[in-house]
C-alpha positions as CSV (number, residue, x, y, z in Angstrom):
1,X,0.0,0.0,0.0
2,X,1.5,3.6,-0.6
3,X,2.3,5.6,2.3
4,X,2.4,9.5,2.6
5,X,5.0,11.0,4.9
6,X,3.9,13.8,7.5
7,X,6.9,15.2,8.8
8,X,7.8,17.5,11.7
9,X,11.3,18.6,12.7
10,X,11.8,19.4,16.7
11,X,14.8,21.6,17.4
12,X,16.9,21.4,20.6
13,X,18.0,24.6,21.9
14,X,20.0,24.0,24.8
15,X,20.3,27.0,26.8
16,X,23.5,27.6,29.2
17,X,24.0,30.7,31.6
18,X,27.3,31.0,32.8
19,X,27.3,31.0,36.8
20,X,30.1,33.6,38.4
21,X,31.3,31.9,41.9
22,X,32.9,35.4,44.4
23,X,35.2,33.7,46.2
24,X,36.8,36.5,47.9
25,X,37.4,38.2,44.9
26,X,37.2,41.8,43.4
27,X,35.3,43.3,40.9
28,X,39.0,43.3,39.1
29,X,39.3,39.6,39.6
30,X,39.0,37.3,36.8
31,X,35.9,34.8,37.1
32,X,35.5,31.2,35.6
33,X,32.6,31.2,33.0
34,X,31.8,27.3,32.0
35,X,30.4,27.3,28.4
36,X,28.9,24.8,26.2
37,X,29.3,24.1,23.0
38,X,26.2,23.9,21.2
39,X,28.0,23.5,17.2
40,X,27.0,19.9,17.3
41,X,23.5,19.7,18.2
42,X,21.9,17.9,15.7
43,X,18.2,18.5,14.5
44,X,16.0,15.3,14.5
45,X,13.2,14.6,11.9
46,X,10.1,12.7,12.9
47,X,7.8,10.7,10.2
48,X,4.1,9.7,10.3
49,X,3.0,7.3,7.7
50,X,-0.1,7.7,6.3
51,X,-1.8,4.9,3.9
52,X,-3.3,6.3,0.5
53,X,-6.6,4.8,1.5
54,X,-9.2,3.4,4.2
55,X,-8.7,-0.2,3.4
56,X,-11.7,-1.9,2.0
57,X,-12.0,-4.5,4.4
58,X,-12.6,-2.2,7.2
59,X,-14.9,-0.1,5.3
60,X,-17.2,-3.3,4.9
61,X,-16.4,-3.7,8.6
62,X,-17.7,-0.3,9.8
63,X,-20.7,0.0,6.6
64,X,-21.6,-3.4,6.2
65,X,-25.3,-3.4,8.5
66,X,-27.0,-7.2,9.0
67,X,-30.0,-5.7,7.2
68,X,-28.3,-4.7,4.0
69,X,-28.2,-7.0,1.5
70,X,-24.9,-6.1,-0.5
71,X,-22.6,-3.5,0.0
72,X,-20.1,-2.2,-3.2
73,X,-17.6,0.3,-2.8
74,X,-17.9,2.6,-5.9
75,X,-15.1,4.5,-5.5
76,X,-11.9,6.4,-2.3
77,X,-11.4,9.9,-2.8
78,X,-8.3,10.9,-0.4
79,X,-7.0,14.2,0.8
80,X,-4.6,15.7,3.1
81,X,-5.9,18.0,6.2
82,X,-4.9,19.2,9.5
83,X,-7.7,19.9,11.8
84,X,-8.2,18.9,15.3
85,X,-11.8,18.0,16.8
86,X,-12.7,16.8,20.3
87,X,-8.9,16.6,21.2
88,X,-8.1,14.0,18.1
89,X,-5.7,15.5,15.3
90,X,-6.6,14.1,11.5
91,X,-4.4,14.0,9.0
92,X,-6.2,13.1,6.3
93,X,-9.6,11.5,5.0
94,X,-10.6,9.3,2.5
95,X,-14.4,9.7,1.4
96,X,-16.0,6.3,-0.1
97,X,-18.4,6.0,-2.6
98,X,-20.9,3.3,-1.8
99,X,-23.8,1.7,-3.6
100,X,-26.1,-0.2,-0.9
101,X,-28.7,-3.3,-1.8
102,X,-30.3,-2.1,1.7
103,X,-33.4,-3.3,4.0
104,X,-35.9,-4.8,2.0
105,X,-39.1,-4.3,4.2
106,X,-41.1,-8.1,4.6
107,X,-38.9,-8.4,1.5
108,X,-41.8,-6.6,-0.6
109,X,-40.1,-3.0,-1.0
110,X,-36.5,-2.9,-2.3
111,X,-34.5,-0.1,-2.1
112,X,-30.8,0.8,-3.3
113,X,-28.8,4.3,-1.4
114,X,-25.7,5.6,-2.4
115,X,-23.6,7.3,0.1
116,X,-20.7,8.8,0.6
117,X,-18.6,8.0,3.9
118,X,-16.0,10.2,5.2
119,X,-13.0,8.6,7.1
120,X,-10.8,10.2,9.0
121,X,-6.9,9.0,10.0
122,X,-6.2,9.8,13.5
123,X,-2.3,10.6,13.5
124,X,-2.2,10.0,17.2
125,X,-3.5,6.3,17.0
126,X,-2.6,5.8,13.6
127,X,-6.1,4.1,12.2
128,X,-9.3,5.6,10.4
129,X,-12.5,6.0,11.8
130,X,-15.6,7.1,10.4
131,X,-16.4,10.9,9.7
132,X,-19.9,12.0,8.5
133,X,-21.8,10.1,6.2
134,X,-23.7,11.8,2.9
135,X,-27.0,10.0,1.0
136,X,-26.3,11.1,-2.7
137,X,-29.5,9.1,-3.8
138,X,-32.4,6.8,-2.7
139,X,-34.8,5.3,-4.6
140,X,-37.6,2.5,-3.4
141,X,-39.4,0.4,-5.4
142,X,-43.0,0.0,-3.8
143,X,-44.7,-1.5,-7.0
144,X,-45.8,-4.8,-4.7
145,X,-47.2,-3.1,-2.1
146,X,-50.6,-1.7,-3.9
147,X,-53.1,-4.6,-3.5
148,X,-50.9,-6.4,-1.0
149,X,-52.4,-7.6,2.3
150,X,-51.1,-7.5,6.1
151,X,-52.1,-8.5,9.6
152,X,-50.8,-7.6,13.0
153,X,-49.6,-10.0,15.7
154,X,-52.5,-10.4,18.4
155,X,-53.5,-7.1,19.7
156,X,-56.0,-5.5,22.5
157,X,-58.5,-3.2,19.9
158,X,-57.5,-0.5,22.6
159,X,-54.0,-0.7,20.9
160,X,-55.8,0.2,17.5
161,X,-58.7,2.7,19.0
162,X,-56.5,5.3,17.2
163,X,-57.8,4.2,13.4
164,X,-61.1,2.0,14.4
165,X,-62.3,3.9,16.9
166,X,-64.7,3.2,20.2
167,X,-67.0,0.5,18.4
168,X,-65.8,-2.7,20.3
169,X,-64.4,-3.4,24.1
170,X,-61.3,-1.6,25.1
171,X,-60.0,-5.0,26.4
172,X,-61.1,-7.2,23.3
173,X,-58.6,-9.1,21.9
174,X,-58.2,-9.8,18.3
175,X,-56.7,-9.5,15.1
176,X,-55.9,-6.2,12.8
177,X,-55.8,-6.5,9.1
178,X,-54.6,-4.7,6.4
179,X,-55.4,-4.4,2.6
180,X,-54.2,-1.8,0.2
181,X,-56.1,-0.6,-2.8
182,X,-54.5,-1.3,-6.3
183,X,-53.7,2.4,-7.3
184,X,-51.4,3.9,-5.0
185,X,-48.3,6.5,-5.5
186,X,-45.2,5.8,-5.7
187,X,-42.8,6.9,-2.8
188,X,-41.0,10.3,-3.5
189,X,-38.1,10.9,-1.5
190,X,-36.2,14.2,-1.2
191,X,-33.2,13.8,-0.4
192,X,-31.8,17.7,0.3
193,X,-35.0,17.8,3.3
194,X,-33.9,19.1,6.0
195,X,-35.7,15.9,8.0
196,X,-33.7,13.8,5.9
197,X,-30.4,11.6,6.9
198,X,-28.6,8.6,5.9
199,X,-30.2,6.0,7.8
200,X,-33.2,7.0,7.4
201,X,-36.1,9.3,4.2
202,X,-39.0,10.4,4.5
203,X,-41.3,10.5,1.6
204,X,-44.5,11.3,0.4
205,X,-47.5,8.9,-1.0
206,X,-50.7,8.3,-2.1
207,X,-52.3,5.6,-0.6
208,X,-56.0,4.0,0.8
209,X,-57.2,1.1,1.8
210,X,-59.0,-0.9,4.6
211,X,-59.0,-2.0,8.1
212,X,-60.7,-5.0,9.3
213,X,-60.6,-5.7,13.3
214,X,-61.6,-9.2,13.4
215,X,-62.2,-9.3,17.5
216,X,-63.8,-11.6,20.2
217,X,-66.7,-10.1,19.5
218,X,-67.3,-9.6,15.7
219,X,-65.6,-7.5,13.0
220,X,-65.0,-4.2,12.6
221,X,-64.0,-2.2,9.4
222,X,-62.5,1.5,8.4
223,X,-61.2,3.1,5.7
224,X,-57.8,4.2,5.7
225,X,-55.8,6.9,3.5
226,X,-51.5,7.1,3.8
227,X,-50.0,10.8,2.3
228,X,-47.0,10.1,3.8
229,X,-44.1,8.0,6.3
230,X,-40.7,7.1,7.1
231,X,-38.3,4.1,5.6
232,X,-34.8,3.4,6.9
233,X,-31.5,2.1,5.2
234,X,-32.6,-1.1,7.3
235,X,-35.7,-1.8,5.9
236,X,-37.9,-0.3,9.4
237,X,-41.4,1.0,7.1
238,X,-43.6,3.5,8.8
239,X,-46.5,4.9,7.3
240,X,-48.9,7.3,8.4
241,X,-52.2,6.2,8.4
242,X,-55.5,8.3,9.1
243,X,-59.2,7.1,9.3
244,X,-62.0,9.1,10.2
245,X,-61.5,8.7,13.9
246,X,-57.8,9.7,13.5
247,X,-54.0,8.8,12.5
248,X,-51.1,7.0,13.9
249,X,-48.3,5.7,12.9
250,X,-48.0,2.1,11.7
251,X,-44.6,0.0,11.4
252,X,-44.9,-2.6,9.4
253,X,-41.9,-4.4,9.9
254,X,-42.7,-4.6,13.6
255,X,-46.4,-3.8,14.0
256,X,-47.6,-5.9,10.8
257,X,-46.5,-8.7,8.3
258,X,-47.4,-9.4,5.0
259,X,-49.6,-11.9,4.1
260,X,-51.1,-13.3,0.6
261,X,-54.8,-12.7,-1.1
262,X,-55.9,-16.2,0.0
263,X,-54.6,-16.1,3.5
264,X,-56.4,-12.6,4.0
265,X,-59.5,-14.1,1.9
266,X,-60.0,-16.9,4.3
267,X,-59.4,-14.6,7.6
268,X,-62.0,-12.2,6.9
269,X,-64.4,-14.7,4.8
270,X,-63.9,-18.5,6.1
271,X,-62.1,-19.0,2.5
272,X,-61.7,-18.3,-1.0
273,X,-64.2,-15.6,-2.6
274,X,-65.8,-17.6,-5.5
275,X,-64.0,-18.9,-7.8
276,X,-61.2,-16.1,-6.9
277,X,-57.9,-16.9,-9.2
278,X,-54.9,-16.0,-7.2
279,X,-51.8,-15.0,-9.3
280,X,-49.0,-16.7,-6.5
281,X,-50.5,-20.4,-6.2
282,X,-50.4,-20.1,-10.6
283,X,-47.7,-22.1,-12.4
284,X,-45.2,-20.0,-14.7
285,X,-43.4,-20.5,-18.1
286,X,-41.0,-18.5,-19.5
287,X,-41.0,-15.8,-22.3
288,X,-38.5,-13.9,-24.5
289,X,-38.2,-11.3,-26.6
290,X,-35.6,-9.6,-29.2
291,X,-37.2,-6.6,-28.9
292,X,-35.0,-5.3,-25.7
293,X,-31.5,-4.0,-25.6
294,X,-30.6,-5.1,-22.4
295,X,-33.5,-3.8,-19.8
296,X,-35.2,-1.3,-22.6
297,X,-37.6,-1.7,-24.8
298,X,-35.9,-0.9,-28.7
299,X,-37.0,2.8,-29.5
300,X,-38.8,1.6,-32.3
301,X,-41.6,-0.5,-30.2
302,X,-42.7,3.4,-29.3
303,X,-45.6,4.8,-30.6
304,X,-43.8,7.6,-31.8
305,X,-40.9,5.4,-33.5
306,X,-42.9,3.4,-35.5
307,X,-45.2,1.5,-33.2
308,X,-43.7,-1.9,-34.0
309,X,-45.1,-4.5,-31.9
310,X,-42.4,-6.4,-29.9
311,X,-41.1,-10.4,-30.9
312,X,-42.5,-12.6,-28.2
313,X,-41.8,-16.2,-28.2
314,X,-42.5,-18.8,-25.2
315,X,-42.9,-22.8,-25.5
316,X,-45.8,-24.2,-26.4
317,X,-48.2,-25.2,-22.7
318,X,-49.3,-28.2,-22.6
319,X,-53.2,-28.0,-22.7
320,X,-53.6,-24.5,-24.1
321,X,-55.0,-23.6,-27.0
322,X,-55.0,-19.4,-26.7
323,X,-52.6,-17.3,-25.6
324,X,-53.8,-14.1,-24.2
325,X,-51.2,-11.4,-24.5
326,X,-50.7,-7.8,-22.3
327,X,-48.4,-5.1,-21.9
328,X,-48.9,-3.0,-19.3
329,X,-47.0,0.2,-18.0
330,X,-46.7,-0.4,-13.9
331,X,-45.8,3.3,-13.4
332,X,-49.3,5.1,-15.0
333,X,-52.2,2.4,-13.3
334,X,-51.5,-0.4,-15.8
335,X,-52.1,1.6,-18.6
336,X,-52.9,-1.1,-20.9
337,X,-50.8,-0.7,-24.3
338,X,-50.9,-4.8,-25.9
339,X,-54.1,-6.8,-25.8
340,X,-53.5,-9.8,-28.0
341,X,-55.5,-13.2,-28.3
342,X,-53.4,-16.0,-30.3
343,X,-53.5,-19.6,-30.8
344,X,-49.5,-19.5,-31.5
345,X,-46.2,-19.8,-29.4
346,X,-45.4,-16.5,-29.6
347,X,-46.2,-12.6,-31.5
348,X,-43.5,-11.5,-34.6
349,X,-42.7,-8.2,-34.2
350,X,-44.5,-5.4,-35.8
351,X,-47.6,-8.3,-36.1
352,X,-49.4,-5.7,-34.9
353,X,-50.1,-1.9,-35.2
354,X,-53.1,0.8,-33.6
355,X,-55.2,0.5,-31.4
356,X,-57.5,-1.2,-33.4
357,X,-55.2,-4.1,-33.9
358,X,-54.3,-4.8,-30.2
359,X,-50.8,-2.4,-29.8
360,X,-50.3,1.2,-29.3
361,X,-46.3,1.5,-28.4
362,X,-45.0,2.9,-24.9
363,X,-45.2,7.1,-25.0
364,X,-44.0,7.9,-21.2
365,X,-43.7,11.7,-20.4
366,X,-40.2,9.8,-18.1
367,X,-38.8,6.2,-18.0
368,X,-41.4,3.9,-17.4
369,X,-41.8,-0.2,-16.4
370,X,-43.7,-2.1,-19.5
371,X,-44.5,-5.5,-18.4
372,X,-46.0,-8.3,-21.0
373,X,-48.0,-11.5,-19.8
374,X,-48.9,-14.6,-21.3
375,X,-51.6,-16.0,-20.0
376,X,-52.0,-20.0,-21.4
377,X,-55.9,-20.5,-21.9
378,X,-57.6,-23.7,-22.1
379,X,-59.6,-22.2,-24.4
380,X,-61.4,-19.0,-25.7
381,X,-62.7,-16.7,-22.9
382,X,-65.9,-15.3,-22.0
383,X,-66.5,-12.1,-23.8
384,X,-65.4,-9.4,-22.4
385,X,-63.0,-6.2,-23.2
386,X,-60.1,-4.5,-22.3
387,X,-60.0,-0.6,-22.8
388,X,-56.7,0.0,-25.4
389,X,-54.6,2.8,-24.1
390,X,-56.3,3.4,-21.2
391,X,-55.4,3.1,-17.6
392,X,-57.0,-0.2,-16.4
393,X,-56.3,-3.2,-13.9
394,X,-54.0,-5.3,-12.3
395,X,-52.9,-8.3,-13.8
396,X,-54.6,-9.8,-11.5
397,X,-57.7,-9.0,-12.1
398,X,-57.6,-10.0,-15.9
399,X,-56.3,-13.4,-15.0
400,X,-60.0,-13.7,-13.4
401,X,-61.8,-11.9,-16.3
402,X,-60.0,-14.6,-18.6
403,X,-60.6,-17.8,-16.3
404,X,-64.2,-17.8,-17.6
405,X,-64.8,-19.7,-20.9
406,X,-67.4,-19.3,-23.3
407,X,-69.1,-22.0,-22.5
408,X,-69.5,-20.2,-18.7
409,X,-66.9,-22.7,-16.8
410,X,-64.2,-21.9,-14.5
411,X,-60.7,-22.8,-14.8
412,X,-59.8,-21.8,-18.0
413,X,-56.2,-19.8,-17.2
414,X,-53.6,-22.4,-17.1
415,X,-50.4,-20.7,-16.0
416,X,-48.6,-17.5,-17.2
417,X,-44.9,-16.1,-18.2
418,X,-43.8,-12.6,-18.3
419,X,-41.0,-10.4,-19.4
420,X,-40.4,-6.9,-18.2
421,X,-38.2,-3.8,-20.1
422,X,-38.0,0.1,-19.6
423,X,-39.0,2.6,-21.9
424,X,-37.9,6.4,-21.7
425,X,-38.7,9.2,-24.5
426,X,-35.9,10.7,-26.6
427,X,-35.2,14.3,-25.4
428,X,-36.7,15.8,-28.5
429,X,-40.3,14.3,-27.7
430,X,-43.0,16.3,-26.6
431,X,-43.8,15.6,-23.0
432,X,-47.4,14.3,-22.5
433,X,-48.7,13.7,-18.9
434,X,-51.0,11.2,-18.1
């Protein structure tokens, strides 16, 4: 490792006064001065090493947080300094440029940070330690929360009077669950808020949904909207949520855990509503396409580049004689841009142009999430129809539309594959807001 040299000369002045002894003597007398010679004092230099960098290993040692799921140093950025603070003199400091994989709330809401860490080298003890710490950017992606289900640990309803109110015993015990409506916001972060820090963002939201208290004593239900909460680089989610009887704050890493359709189906209703499909118990195939260059969509599949369909292939499914195809945009309420019905093993690109013909291209006023699905059909479904470029729903939601067939029985959506790219408009493209 390279070293820098910090070095500091001490000079030794050695001071003699001569000392006059009167030993019966005059002012005429002579008097013995002793002297020293000082020609051959030698000034001494002293060196501090200083390494170039913070090793790496001890960044992960002082960074690396159980909760984070991978940790990559980006980038070491040294200086020299002299300053002293709290009685320690530093000599230098290295900042680090750090991407972070970080907590990963009920492992539903990922979330990357980069940061910048300042160390400082501490010439007295001769080893770094960690300055202040900067959040350069933080994104979270939230897309599986919308429609997503959750229910506390066993509570006393007195514990939740703050959202349901004064409708039950203070000292009933029970369950509280949780289920968020299918259009909600995405989180906005600021990071240069003055409430902000590096462990932990607030952010803003647009959120609703329900609570059901399912108690000794029968069930109780409220509305619930979210505008806004808290997330730390640990993964700790707080949200703000207010009903008509008032807010509070929820965590849901603590408070609440997430739970799936069926499981909250059968708490609040004894079991499965109908004939309800649910997406996670489906099987899945796989699907490609030769329409994306690496994680975008090619320019051309947008309506304003020549509208040309994407190339979809998957295998043939055994028992399945349509293919229902979708492309939805996940950041403007499924916005549906592909509806496709096919009795082949895949889509040839540019098979298919308007609105009219089942594909209006990706036209995003910013870079957007297109997802397609291929739903496997037994057979043709029950009429019905999808709104083209429109905002419509979940995916969800048409695998039950399609699970009807024409002949009125269930169980016609076998299994499904999907593929998912980015689109984003070229700088010259007129920005329309949806």
């Amino acid at each position: 490792m390279k070293r820098r040299t910090l070095s500091g000369f001490i000079i030794l002045s050695i001071l003699v006064a001569g000392s006059m002894f009167f030993t019966g003597c005059t002012a005429n007398e002579n008097t013995d001065v002793q002297t020293v010679n000082t020609d051959n004092v030698q000034t001494h230099e002293t060196e501090t090493e200083i390494p170039d960098s913070v090793p790496d290993d001890q960044v992960m040692s002082d960074c690396m947080k159980d909760a984070y799921n991978l940790l990559t140093i980006t980038g070491h950025s040294f200086e020299t300094i002299d300053t002293t603070e709290d009685g320690r003199h530093y000599v230098a400091k290295d900042t680090v440029s750090m991407d972070i994989d970080a907590g990963n709330p009920s492992g539903m809401i990922p979330q990357n940070i980069s940061k910048n860490v300042e160390f400082l080298y501490d010439a007295d003890d001769a080893q770094w330690v960690v300055g202040n710490e900067i959040c350069t950017a933080w994104t979270v992606n939230n897309e599986a929360l919308p429609g997503s289900c959750w229910k506390s640990e066993t509570l006393k309803l007195s514990d939740m009077k703050t959202w349901i109110g004064n409708e039950s015993e203070a000292d009933e015990n029970g369950q509280l669950f949780i289920k968020f409506k299918k259009k909600m916001g995405f989180f906005a972060i600021a990071i240069n808020d003055e409430n902000t820090s590096p462990k932990q963002q607030p952010f803003f939201t647009n959120a609703s949904g329900v609570f059901t208290w399912i108690g000794d004593n029968g069930i109780v239900e409220q509305n619930f909207k979210c505008m806004e909460g808290i997330i730390t680089d640990e993964g700790a989610l707080t949200l703000k949520l207010s009903s008509d009887n008032g807010e509070g704050d929820m965590i849901f890493t603590a408070n609440a855990t997430h739970i799936s359709d069926r499981e909250y189906d059968e708490a609040l209703n004894g079991g499965a509503i109908g004939d309800t499909l649910y997406i996670e118990e489906l099987n899945t195939f796989d699907v490609s396409t030769s329409s994306l260059d690496g994680d975008m969509w090619k320019k051309e599949c947008g309506s304003r580049h020549g509208n040309v369909s994407p190339k979809i292939s998957w295998e043939a499914v055994e028992g399945a004689n349509k293919y229902a195809v979708f492309m939805l945009d996940k950041d403007a309420s499924n916005w549906l841009h592909m509806y496709v019905m096919t009795d082949k093993n895949g889509l040839e690109e540019g098979g298919y142009d308007g609105k009219e013909a089942g594909y209006v291209g990706p036209y995003p006023p910013e870079k957007h999430e297109y997802d397609v699905y291929v739903i496997a059909l037994k057979g043709e479904p029950e009429a019905i129809a999808f709104n083209m470029d429109a905002t419509g729903t979940d995916i969800g939601d048409k695998l039950n539309n399609l699970n009807k067939s024409q002949n009125g029985d269930t169980g016609n959506v076998i299994s499904y594959g999907m593929i998912k790219g980015f689109y984003e408009p070229s700088p010259d493209e007129e920005n329309i807001l949806r």
